[in-house]
C-alpha positions as CSV (number, residue, x, y, z in Angstrom):
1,X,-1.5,-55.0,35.0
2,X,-0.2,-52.7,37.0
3,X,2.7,-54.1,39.3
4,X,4.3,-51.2,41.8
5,X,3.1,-49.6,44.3
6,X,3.3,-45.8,42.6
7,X,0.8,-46.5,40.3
8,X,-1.9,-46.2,43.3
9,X,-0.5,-42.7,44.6
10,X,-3.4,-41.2,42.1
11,X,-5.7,-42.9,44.2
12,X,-4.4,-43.0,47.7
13,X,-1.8,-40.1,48.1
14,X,2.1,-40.1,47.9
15,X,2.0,-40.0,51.4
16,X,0.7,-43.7,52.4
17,X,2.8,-45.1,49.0
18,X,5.9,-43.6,50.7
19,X,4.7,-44.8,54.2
20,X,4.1,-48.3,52.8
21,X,7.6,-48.6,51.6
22,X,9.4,-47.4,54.9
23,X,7.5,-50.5,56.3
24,X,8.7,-52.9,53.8
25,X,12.4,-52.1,54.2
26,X,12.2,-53.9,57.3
27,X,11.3,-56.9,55.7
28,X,13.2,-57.0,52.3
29,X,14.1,-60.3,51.2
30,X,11.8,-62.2,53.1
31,X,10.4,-65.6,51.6
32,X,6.8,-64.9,51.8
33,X,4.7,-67.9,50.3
34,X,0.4,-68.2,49.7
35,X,-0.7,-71.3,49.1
36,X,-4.2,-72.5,48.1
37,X,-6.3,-73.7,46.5
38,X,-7.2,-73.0,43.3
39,X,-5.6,-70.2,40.5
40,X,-8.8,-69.4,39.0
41,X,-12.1,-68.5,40.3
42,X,-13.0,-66.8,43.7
43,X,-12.1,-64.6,45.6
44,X,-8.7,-65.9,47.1
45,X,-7.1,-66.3,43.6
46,X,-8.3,-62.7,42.7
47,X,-6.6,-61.2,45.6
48,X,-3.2,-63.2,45.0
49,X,-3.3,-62.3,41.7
50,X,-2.9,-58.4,42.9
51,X,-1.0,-58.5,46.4
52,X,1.8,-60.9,45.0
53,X,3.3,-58.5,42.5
54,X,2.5,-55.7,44.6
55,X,4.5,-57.2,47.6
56,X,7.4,-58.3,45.4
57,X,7.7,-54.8,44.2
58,X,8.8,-54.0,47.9
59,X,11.4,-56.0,47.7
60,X,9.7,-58.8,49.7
61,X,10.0,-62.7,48.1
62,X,6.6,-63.0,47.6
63,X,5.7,-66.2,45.4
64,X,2.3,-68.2,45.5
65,X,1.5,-71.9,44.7
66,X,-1.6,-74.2,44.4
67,X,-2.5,-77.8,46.0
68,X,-3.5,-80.1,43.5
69,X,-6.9,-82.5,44.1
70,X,-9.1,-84.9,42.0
71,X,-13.1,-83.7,41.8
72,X,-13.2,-86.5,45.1
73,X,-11.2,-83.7,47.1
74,X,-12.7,-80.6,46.2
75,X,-16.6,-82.4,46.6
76,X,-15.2,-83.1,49.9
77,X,-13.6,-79.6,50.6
78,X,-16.7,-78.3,49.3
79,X,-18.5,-79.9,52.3
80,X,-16.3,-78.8,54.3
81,X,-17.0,-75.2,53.0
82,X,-20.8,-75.8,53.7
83,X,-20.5,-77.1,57.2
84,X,-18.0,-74.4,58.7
85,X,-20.6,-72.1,56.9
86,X,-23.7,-73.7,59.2
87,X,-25.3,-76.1,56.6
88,X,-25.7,-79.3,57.6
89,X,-23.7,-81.5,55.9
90,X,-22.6,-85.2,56.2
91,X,-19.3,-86.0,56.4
92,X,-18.4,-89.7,56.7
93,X,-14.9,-91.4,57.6
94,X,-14.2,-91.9,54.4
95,X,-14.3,-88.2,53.2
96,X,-12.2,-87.4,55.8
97,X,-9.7,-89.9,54.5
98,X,-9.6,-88.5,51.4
99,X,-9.0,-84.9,52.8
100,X,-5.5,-86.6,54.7
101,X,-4.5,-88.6,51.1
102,X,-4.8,-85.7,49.2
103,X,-3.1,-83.5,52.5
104,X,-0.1,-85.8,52.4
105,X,0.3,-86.0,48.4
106,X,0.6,-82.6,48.2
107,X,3.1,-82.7,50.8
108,X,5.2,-84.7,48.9
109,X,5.3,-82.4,45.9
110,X,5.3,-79.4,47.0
111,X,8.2,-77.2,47.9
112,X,7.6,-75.4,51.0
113,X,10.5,-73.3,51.7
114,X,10.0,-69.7,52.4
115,X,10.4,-67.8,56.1
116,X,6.6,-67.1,56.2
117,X,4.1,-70.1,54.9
118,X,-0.1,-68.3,54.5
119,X,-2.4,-71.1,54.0
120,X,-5.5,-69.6,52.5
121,X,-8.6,-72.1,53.8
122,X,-9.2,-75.5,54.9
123,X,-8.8,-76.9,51.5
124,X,-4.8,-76.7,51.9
125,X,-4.8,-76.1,56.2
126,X,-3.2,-79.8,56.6
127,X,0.0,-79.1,55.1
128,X,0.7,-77.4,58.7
129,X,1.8,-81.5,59.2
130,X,4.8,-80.1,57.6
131,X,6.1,-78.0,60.2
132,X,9.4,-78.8,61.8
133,X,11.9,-77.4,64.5
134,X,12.6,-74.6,62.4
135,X,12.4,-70.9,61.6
136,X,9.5,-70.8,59.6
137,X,6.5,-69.4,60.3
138,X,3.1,-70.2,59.4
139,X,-0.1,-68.9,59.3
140,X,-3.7,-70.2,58.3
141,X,-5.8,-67.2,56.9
142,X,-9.9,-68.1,56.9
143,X,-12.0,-66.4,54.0
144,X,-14.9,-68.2,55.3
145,X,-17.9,-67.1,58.0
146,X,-16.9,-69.8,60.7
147,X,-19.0,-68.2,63.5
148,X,-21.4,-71.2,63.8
149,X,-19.8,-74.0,62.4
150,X,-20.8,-78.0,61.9
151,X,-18.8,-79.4,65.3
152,X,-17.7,-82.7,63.0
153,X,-15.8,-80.6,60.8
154,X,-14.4,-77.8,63.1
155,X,-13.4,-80.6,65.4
156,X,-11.1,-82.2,62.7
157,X,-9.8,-79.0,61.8
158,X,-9.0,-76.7,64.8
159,X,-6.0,-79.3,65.7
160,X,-4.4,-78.5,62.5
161,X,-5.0,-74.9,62.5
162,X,-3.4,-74.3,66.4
163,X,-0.1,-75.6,65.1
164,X,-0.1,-72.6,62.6
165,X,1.7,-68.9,64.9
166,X,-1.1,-67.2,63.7
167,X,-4.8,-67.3,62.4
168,X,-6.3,-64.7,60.6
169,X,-10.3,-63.4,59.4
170,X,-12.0,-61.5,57.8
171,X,-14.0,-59.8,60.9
172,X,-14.1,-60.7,64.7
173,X,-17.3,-62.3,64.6
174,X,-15.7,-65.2,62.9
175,X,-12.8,-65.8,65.0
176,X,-13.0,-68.8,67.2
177,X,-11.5,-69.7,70.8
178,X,-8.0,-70.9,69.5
179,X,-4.4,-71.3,71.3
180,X,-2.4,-69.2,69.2
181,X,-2.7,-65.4,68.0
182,X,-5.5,-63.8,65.5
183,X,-5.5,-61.0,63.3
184,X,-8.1,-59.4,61.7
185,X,-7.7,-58.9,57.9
186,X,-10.7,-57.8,55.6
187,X,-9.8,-58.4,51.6
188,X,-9.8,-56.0,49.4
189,X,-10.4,-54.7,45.4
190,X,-7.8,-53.7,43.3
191,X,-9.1,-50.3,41.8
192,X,-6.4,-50.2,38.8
193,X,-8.1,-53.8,38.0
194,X,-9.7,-54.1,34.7
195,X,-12.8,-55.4,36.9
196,X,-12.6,-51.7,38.8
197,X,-10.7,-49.5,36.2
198,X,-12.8,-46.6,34.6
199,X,-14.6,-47.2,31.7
200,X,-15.8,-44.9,29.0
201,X,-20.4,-44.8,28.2
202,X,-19.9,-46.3,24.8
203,X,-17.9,-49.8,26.1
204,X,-20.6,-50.0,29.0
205,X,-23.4,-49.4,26.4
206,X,-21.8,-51.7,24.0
207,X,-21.2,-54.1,26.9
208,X,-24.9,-54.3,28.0
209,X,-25.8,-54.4,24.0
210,X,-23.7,-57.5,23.6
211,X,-25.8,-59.3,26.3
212,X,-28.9,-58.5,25.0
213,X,-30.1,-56.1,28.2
214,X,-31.7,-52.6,27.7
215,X,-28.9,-49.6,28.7
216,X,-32.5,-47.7,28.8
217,X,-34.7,-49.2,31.4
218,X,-33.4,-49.7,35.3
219,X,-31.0,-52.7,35.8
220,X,-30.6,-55.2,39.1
221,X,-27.4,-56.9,39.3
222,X,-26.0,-59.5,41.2
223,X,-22.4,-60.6,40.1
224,X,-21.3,-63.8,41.8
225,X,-20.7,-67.9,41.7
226,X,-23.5,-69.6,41.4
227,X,-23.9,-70.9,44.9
228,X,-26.7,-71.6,47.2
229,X,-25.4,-69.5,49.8
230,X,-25.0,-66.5,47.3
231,X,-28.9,-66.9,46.6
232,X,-29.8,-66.4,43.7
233,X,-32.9,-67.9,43.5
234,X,-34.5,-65.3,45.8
235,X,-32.7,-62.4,44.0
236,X,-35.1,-64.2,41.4
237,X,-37.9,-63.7,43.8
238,X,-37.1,-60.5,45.0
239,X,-36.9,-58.8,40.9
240,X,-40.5,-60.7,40.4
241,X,-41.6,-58.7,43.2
242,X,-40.2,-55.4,42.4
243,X,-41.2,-55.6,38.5
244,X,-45.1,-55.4,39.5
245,X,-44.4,-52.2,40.3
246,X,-41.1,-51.0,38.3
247,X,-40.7,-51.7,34.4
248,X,-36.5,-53.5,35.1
249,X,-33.8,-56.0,34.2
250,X,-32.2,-58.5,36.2
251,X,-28.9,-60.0,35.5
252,X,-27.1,-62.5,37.1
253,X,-23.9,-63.2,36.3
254,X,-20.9,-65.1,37.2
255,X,-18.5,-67.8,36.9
256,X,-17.6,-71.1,38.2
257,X,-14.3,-72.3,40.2
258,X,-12.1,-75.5,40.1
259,X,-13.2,-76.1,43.8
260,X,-16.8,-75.7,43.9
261,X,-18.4,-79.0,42.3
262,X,-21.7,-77.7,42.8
263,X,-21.7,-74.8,40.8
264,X,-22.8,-76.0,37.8
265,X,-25.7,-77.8,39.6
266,X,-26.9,-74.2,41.0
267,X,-26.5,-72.6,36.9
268,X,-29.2,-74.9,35.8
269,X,-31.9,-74.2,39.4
270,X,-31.0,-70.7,38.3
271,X,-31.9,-71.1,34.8
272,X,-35.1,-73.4,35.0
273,X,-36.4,-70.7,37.5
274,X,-35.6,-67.8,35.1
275,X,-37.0,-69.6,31.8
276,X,-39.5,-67.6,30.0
277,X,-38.6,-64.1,31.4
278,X,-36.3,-62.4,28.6
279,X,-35.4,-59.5,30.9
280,X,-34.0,-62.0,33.6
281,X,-30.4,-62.3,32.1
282,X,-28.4,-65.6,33.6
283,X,-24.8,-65.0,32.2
284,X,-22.2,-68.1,32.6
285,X,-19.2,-66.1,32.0
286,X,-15.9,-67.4,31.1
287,X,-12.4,-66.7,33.4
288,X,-10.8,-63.3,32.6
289,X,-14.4,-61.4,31.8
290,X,-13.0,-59.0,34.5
291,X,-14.1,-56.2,31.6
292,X,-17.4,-57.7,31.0
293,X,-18.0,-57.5,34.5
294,X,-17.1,-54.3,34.7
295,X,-19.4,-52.8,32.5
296,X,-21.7,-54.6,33.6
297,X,-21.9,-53.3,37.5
298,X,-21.2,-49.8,35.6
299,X,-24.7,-50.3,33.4
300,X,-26.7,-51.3,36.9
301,X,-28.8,-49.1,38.5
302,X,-28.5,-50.9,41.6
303,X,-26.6,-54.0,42.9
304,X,-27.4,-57.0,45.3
305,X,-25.4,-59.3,47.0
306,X,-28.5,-61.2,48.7
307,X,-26.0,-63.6,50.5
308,X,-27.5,-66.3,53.2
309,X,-23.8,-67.0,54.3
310,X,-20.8,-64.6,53.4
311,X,-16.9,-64.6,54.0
312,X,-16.7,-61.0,52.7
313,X,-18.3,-60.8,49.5
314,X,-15.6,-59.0,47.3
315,X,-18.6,-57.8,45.3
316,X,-19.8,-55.4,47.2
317,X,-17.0,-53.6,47.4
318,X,-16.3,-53.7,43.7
319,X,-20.1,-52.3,43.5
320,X,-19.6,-49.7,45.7
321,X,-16.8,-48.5,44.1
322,X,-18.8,-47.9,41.3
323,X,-20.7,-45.7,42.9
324,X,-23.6,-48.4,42.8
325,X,-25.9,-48.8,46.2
326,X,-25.6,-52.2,47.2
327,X,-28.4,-54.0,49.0
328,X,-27.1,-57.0,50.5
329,X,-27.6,-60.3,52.9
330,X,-27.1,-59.0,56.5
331,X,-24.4,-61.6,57.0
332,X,-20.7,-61.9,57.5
333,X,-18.2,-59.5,55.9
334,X,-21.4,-57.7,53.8
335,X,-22.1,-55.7,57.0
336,X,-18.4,-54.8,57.1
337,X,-18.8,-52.6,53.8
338,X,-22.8,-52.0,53.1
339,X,-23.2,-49.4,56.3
340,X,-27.1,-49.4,56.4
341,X,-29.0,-46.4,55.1
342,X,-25.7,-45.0,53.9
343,X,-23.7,-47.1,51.5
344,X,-27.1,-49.4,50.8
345,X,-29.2,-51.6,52.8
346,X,-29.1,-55.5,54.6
347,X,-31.7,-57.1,54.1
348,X,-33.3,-60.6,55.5
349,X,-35.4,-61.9,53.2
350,X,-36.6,-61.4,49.4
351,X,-39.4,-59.3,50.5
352,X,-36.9,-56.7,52.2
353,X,-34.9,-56.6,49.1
354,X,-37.7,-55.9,46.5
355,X,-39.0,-53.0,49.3
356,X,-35.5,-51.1,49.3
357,X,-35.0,-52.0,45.6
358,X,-38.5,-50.2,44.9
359,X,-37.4,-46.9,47.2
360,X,-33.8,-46.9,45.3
361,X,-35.6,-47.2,41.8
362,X,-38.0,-44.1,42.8
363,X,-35.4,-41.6,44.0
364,X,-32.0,-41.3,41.6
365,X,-30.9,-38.8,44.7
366,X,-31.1,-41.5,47.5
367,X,-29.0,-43.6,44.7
368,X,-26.5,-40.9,43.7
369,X,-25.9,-39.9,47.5
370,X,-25.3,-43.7,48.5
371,X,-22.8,-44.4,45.7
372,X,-20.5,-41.6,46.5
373,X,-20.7,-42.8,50.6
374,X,-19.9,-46.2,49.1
375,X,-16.9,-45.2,46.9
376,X,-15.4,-43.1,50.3
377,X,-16.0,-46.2,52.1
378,X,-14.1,-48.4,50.1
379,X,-11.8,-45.7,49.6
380,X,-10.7,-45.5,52.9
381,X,-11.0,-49.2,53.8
382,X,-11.0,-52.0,51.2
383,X,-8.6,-50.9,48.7
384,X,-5.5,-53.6,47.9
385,X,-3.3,-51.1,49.0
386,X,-4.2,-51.6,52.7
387,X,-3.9,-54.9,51.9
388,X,-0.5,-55.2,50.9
389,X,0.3,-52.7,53.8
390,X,-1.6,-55.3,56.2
391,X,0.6,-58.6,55.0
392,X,3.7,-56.2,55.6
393,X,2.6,-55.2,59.5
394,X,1.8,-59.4,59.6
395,X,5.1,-60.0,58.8
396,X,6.6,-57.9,61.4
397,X,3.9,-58.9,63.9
398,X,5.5,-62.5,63.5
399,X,9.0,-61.2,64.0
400,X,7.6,-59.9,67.9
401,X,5.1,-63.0,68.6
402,X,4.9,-62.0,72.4
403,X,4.7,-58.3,72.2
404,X,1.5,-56.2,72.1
405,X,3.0,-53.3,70.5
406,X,5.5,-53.2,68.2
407,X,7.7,-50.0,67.9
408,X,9.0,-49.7,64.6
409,X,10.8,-46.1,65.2
């Protein structure tokens, strides 16, 4: 793994490394803690995984911990998740009760000293109760599409998250109308990452091999949990509609996390749907495939991310990367990266993803000119390196809560 900050001059330039650092020597030695709310599976852990080391290399005190909660939290958090996402969902008294038990057992255990507190979620936004007359600074950071959310579940949350000095999201169209400040913060992909790194023909060959899928004939892709709002039941529908016309693969592959009850529910919709096509590949993979996946994206001829509902969508990035055209869910942070007619397509239903799919698969050009726009465009915006650059300008935002600009020199 790599851990400093040189490593990425290869891809980025000397220059930004060195303007990075100059940055971060105005906050060495700051207590900088993440919290939430699970350490494998998802997005969140993925990125904490990378920025962590990456901000303790600048000298910065960068440590990250995770609540603990029984499969009666986490069904409830996952409700939570739904409703702030726009599905109706119903949430009783009770589950609300056991969102503040589980809120004020972890309070009691956890150890909460650091200058700058990031609360990834709503899984973990109630340990905000913990905030006293002192000076530490908090800040609740949303991954989720919040836009249109279920008013029962915002309305127990938004107290909690305007105690927080700061909020923070993915893209404007998800912040709300809150008291306190907002920042805008799109994740990111590490490109050093075994899930990113190069990768040589012969493991990608091997790789598709091992799975049983066809290096030889076109392959559609969707990487991601199975979960409804990912959709891959009309990614399903979508390949059935492209193959009357195109001789392809589909593979869908992903993994499960500790926080998403659901998940294995949607793995067996996905897999009675699929039964008795052997080119429709449903991999359950294990944590740590980040090499499997790899290969995997690298063997595709083209990538969807077909979301009904998206926070970002780390995905597509990672696909784009690759050089893969993405066509994706016109939703959330997926319009952030696929730039329509130039790094991919959105689509809105199955129908519009088998139509671009079928133009893609007939002209290798249109592909080959899309992946390279793609790669620039993660390049230049979605690389972990503006990330880490981004928590160090949020840091020093919080040190000047009531100016607009900040001069640093």
């Amino acid at each position: 793994m790599a851990v400093t900050l040189e490593d990425y001059a290869g891809v980025i330039g000397h220059a930004v490394v060195d303007e990075i650092r100059a940055l971060a020597q105005r906050v060495r030695g700051r207590r900088f803690k993440n919290i939430n709310s699970t350490a494998v599976g998802g997005g969140v852990a993925e990125l904490l995984t990378r920025i962590v080391p990456l901000l303790a290399d600048l000298g910065i005190d960068a440590t990250w911990d995770v609540i603990k909660g029984n499969q009666a939290f986490f069904e409830v958090t996952k409700a939570f998740h739904n409703a702030l996402q726009g599905k109706p969902e119903t949430i009783t008294d009770a589950m609300l009760e056991t969102y503040l038990e589980t809120t004020e057992t972890n309070l009691r255990s956890m150890n909460l000293d650091a200058d700058v507190i990031l609360i990834h979620d709503p899984q973990p936004a109630g340990l905000i109760q913990a905030r006293g007359n002192d000076h530490r600074r908090w800040v609740w950071r949303c991954h989720v599409d919040i836009s249109n959310p279920q008013r029962k579940v915002w309305d127990f949350l938004q107290p909690f998250v305007e105690r927080y000095d700061g909020a923070i999201f993915s893209m404007p169209d998800f912040a709300r109308q809150l008291s306190i400040p907002q920042y805008m913060v799109p994740p990111s992909i590490d490109p050093l990452s075994d899930k990113n790194r190069e990768l040589d023909e012969e493991e990608i060959r091997c790789t598709l091999e091992r799975f049983g899928i066809d290096p030889r004939r076109p392959i559609l892709t969707q990487i991601s949990r199975f979960d409804r709002f990912k959709d891959p039941l009309g990614v399903i529908a979508a390949y059935r509609m492209v193959r009357k016309r195109f001789d392809c693969q589909l593979v869908l592959a992903g993994g499960g996390a500790t926080d998403d009850p659901e998940g294995e529910e949607v793995l067996q919709q996905v897999r009675e749907e699929a039964a008795g096509d052997p080119d429709i590949h449903v991999l359950e993979l294990p944590p740590f495939s980040d090499l499997a996946i790899n290969a995997l994206v690298r063997g595709s001829t083209i990538v969807f991310q077909k979301s009904i509902r998206e926070g970002f969508g780390l995905t597509v990035s990672e696909a784009l990367w690759k050089r893969k055209p993405v066509i994706g869910g016109a939703v959330g942070g997926i319009k952030l990266q696929v730039i329509n007619g130039v790094t991919g397509y959105l689509v809105h239903s199955p129908e519009g993803a088998a139509y671009r799919a079928l133009e893609l698969l007939g002209n290798p050009e249109l592909r080959r000119v899309m992946g390279e726009n793609g790669y620039q465009h993660v390049k230049q915006n979605f690389l972990v390196t503006r990330h880490v650059e981004d928590a160090v300008l949020l840091l020093l935002a919080l040190d000047h809560p009531d100016e607009d600009i900040v001069r640093l020199w």
